[in-house]
N, C-alpha and C positions, 0 to 999 in steps of 0.2 A: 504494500500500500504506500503509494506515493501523493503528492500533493502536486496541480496541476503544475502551478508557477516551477516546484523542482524540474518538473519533464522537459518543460520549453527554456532551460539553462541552453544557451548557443542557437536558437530557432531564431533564421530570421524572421519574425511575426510582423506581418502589415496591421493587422486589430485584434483588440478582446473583447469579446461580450460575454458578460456572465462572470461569475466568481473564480479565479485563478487558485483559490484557497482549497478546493473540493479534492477529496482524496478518489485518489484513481484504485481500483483493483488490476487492472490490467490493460494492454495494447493490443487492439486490432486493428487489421486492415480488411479483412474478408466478413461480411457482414454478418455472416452466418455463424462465427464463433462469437459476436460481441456477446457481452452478459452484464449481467448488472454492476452500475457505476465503472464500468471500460472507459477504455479514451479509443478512440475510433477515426480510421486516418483514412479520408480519402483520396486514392490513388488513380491518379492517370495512367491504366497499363496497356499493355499492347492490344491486348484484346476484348478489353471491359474499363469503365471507367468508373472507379469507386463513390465518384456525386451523384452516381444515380442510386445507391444502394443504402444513402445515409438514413432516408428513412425507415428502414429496413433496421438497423443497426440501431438506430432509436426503440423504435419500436421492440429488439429485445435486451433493451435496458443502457447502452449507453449514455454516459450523462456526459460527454464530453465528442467536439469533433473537431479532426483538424481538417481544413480544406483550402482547394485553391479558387471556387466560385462560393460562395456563402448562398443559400437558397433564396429566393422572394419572402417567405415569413417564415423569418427562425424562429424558430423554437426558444420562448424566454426563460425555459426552467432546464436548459442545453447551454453550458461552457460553448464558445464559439472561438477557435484560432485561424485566421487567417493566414494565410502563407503563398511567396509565389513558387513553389517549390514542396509539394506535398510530396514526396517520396524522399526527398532529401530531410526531410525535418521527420518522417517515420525515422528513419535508420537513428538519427541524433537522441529521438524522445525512447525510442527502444533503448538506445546506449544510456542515458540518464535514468531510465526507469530500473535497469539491472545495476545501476551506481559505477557506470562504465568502466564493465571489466576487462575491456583490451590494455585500460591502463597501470591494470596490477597483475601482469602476465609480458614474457617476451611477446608480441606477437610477428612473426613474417609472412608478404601474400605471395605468391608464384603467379604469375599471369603469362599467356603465350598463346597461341594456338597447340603444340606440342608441348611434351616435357612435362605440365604442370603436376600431372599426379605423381609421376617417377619421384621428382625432385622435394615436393612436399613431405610423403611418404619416407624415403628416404630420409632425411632433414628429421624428423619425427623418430624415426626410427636410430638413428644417429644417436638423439641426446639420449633418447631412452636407454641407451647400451653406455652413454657417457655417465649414467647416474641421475640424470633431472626426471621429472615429472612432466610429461607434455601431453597436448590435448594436437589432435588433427582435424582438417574437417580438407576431405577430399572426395574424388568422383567415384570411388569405390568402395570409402566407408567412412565415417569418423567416430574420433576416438576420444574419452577422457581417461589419461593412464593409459589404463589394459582394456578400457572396457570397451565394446565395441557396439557403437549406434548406426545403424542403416543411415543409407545417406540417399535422399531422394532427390535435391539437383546438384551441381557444384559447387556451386557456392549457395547456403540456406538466406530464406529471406531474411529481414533484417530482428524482427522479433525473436525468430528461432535460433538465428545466431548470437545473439547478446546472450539468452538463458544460458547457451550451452557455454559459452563463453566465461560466463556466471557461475556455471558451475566446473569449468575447470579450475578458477578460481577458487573455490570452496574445498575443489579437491587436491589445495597445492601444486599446481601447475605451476613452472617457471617460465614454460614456451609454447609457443602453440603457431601452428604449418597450417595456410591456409592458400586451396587455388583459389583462386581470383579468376572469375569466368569473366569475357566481355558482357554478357546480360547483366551480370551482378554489379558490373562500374560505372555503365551504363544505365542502369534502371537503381545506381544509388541506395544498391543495398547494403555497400562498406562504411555508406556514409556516417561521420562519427565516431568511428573505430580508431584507435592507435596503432600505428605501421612503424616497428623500430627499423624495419626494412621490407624491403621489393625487389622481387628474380623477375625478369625477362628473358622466357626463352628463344620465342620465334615469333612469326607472322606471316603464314601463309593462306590459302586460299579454305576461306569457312566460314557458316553461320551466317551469309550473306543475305537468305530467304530473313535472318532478323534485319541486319545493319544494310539493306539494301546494296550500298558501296562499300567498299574495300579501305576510302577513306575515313568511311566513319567507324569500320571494323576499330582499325587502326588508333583513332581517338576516343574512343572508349576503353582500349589499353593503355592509352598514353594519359588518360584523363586519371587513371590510379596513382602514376607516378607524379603527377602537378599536385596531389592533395597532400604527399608526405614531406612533413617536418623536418628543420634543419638538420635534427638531430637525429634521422634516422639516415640508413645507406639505402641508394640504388645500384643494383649490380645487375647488368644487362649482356646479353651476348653479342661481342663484337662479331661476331661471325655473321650477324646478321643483320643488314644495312637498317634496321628498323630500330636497333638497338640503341643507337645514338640520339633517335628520333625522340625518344622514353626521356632522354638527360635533357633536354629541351627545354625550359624554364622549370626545370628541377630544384627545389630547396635541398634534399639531399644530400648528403657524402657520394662522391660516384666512384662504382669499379667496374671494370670491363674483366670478362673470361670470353677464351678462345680454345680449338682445337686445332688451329689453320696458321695466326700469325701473332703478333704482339698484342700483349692485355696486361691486365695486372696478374689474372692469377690464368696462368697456362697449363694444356694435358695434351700429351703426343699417344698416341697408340703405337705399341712398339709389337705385338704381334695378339693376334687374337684365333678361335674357333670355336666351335657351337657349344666347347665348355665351358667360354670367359676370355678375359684378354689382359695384357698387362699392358700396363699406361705408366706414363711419365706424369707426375703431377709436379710444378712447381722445382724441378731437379731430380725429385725421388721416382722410385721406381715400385710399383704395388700391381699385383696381380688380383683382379675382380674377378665376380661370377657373370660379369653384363656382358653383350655384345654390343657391333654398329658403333657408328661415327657419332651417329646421335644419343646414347647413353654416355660415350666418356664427355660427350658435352653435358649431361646433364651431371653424370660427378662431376665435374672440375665445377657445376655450380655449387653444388651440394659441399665440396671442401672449401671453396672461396666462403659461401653462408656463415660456415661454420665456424670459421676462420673470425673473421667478424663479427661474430656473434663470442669470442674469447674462447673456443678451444684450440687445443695443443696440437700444432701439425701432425706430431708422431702418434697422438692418440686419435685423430682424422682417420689416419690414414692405415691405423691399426683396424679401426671400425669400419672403413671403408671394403676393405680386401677382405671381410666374412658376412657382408651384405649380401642379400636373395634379391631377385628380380621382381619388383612388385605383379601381382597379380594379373596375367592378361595381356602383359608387356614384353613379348618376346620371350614367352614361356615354353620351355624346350619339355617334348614330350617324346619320349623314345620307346618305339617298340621292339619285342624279341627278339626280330629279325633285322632288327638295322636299320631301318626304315626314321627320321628324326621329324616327326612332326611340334612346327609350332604355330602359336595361336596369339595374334598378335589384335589390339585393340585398334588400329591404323583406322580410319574412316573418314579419311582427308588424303588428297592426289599427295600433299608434302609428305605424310608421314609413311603411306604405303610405297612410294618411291624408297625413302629411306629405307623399312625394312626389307624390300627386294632388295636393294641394293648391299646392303649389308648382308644379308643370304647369299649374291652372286659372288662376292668378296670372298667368302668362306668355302662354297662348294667348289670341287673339283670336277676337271672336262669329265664328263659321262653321267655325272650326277643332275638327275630330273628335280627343276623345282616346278611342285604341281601346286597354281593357288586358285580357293574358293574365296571368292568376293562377291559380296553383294553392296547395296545401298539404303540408306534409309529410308522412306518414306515420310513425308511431310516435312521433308528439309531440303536445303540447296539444291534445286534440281542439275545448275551446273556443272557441279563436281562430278555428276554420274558416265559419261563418256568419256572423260577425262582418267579415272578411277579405274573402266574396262580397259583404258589405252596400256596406261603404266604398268598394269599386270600382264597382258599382253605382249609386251614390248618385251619385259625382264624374266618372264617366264616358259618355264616349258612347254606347258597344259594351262590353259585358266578352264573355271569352273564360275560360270555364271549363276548367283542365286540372288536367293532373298534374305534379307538381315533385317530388319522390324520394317515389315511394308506400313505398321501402325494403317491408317484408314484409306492407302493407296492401293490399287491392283499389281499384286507383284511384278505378274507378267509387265506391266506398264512401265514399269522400272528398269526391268530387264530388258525390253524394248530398247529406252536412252541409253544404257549402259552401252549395250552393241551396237549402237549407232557411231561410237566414238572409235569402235576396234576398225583396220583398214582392214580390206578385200584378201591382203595375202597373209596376212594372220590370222581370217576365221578358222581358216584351218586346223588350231590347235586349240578352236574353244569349244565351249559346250555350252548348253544352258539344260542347267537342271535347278526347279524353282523351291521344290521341296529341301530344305538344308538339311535334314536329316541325311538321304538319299543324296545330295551333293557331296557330305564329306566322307560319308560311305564310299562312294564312285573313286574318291580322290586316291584313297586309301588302296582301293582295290588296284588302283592303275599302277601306282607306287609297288617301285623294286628295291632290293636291300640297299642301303645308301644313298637311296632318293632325301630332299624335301618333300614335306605339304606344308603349303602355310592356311591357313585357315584366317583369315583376314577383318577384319570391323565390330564384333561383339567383345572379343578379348574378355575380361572378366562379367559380364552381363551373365544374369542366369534363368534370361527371359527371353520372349519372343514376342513383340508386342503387334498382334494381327487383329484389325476390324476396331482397335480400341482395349483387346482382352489381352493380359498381359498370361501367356504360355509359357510352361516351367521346359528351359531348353538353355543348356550350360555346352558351349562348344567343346570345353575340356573335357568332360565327359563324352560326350561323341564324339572325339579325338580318342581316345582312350580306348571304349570299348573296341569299337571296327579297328584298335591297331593290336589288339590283343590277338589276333588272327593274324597277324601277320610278321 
């Protein structure tokens, strides 16, 4: 129970009507959980606009509303906050209402198109083995300690974030790894939060069906790093021409990491194969369990973070070299007969290039890399010929499927996809729309010492068709059908 004048501490407010003194029980934005004496935030979202729901949110007991159009006749016995900026003053009056817990916690965000869960996870997992207390909040699960909470988008709206936040706080947390999705910086749901620091992985082609253009992709990653503090650090990947872009009227500490050329903190791959690889970090020499160009980019974040955040190189980098590959991310699964399937979360033309690429890297002349890929449904329809090209191009076999058609026609999907493969390529594709029966196929084609890569679900343990989400884990049908072979 808070009091309203506490919540609106940093809100820019245009007006008040009504008593500022009134104790609050609780923050909503969705009309349908408000309850009695709530504070009730309406939100301009992508697909609904929360002024239309305030009387809704009245009517089940709100006595408090923040908005950015005030109705024709307010309500006199209704608190009223004005704002030109209702999503940004939710994230602030959430932070005030849990006694803003980002500020008695480390906290750091990862933002990228690629990398962010590796890197977070990692980072999390890190101090954990270093002795701290940490809380996570990524695309695959989040965590306070040991405990382990479902995580249902990537970054939680801003209410759900501050409790948990709140409660890593309650539960002696010193740190806490969070991605930072473009939705979430963009739709102002960090807003209010403490950043002792921000990673910058990449930026390439995605989420477009939101941010229309690529410029605005772009400024919604770059709009994280203009809100952080003097006194925290931005460390960005020089490898990638967008990273500079991020230090841009930055208040910050700035560091660059590289794989390729001069940074502050550097990592060389000095040789690798599908068991791990050993890299040069910073002079030293450490043998991981990761593969690809794109993982020692994502350790040499993950030691630079750490680094900055006051651990010991040699204790980095002891914790480094008995790290596991997070879940879904280039998860090597080996059958009896030699046969190495993996199962990689890729669902973007940048990151499925990487992982062929890093497969071609490793396999030897004779060795088949066979890949299933499909595309999502109700997202970027551009990426999908693009998607069927680079699989095509780097591979042996492609396997055309379906990966959450959610409310589209598979077929329809598979359609663009093959529209993007040329003439003297179809020759080596298939389309089989059932995924069961696709990585079954894959498997059966595969000879001892082949690849499969199983491509865009990576840790997902669903299938989400017509709207109904279907219990379907690739690693498991990766698994079984290799059991035979």
């Amino acid at each position: 129970m808070i009091k309203i004048e506490e919540i609106l501490k940093g809100i820019e407010i245009v007006s008040v009507s009504g008593t500022k003194s009134k104790v609050i029980s609780g923050i909503e934005f969705d009309s349908r959980k408000a309850q009695k004496d709530s504070l009730f935030v309406a939100v301009k979202g992508y697909k609904t606009d929360g002024h239309n729901f305030i009387s809704s949110a009245i009517a089940s007991g709100a006595s408090a509303v923040i908005c950015e159009i005030l109705p024709e006749n307010p309500e006199k016995s209704i608190c009223w906050i004005k704002t030109d900026d209702s999503a940004k003053a939710l994230g602030m009056a959430a932070s005030n209402f849990y006694g803003n817990p980002s500020s008695s916690l480390r906290l750091v965000g990862v933002t990228g198109t690629n990398g962010k869960t590796t890197i977070a996870t990692l980072l999390y997992r890190m101090f954990i083995r270093l002795g701290y207390k940490c809380g996570l909040f990524s695309t695959v699960c989040n965590y306070i300690n040991e405990k382990e909470l479902d995580a249902t988008h990537t970054t939680p709206d801003p209410v759900q974030l501050n409790r948990l936040l709140s409660e890593m706080v309650n539960e002696g947390c010193d740190y806490a790894f969070m991605e930072v999705s473009s939705h979430s910086a963009d739709q102002k749901r960090i807003a209010g939060l403490n950043f002792e620091g921000a990673i910058f992985t990449n930026l390439t082609h995605d989420h477009l069906d939101y941010h229309k253009t690529f410029d605005n992709y772009l400024a919604a990653k770059k709009s994280f790093f203009d809100l952080l503090p003097a006194n925290a650090f931005a460390l960005v990947n020089a490898d990638d021409r967008n990273g500079m872009v991020m230090l841009q009227n930055c208040k910050a500490r700035h560091y660059t990491f590289s794989v390729r050329g001069m940074a502050d903190y550097r990592c060389s791959i000095i040789e690798q194969s599908f068991g791990g690889m050993g890299l040069k970090i910073q002079g030293e020499e450490v043998w991981t369990r990761f593969i690809g160009d794109f993982n020692a980019s994502n350790l040499i974040a993950v030691y630079a973070a750490s680094e900055l955040l006051g651990a010991a190189k040699k204790e980095i980098l002891t914790v480094l070299s008995d790290l596991h590959p997070v879940p879904g991310r280039l998860e090597v699964i080996k059958s009896p007969g030699g046969i190495s399937g993996i199962v990689d979360y890729a669902h973007t033309p940048d990151a499925l290039l990487n992982v062929i690429d890093t497969i071609n890297k490793i396999r030897e002349g004779g060795v088949q890399l066979i890949t299933v890929v499909g595309a999502g449904g109700d997202r970027d329809r551009t990426k999908r010929p693009k998607m069927a090209a680079i699989s095509a191009e780097g591979s042996t076999k492609v396997i055309l499927t379906s990966d959450n058609p959610r409310s589209e026609d598979p077929e329809k999907i598979i359609d663009e996809m093959e529209a993007g493969i040329t003439p003297d390529l179809k020759r080596k594709t298939l389309r089989i729309t059932n995924r069961h029966d696709a990585i079954k196929t894959a498997v059966m084609l595969a000879n001892k010492g082949d690849v499969i890569l199983i491509a865009g679900k990576g840790h997902e343990t669903y299938q989400e068709i017509m709207g109904v989400k279907n219990h379907f884990d690739d690693r498991e049908e990766l698994k079984n059908a290799l059991l035979f072979k």
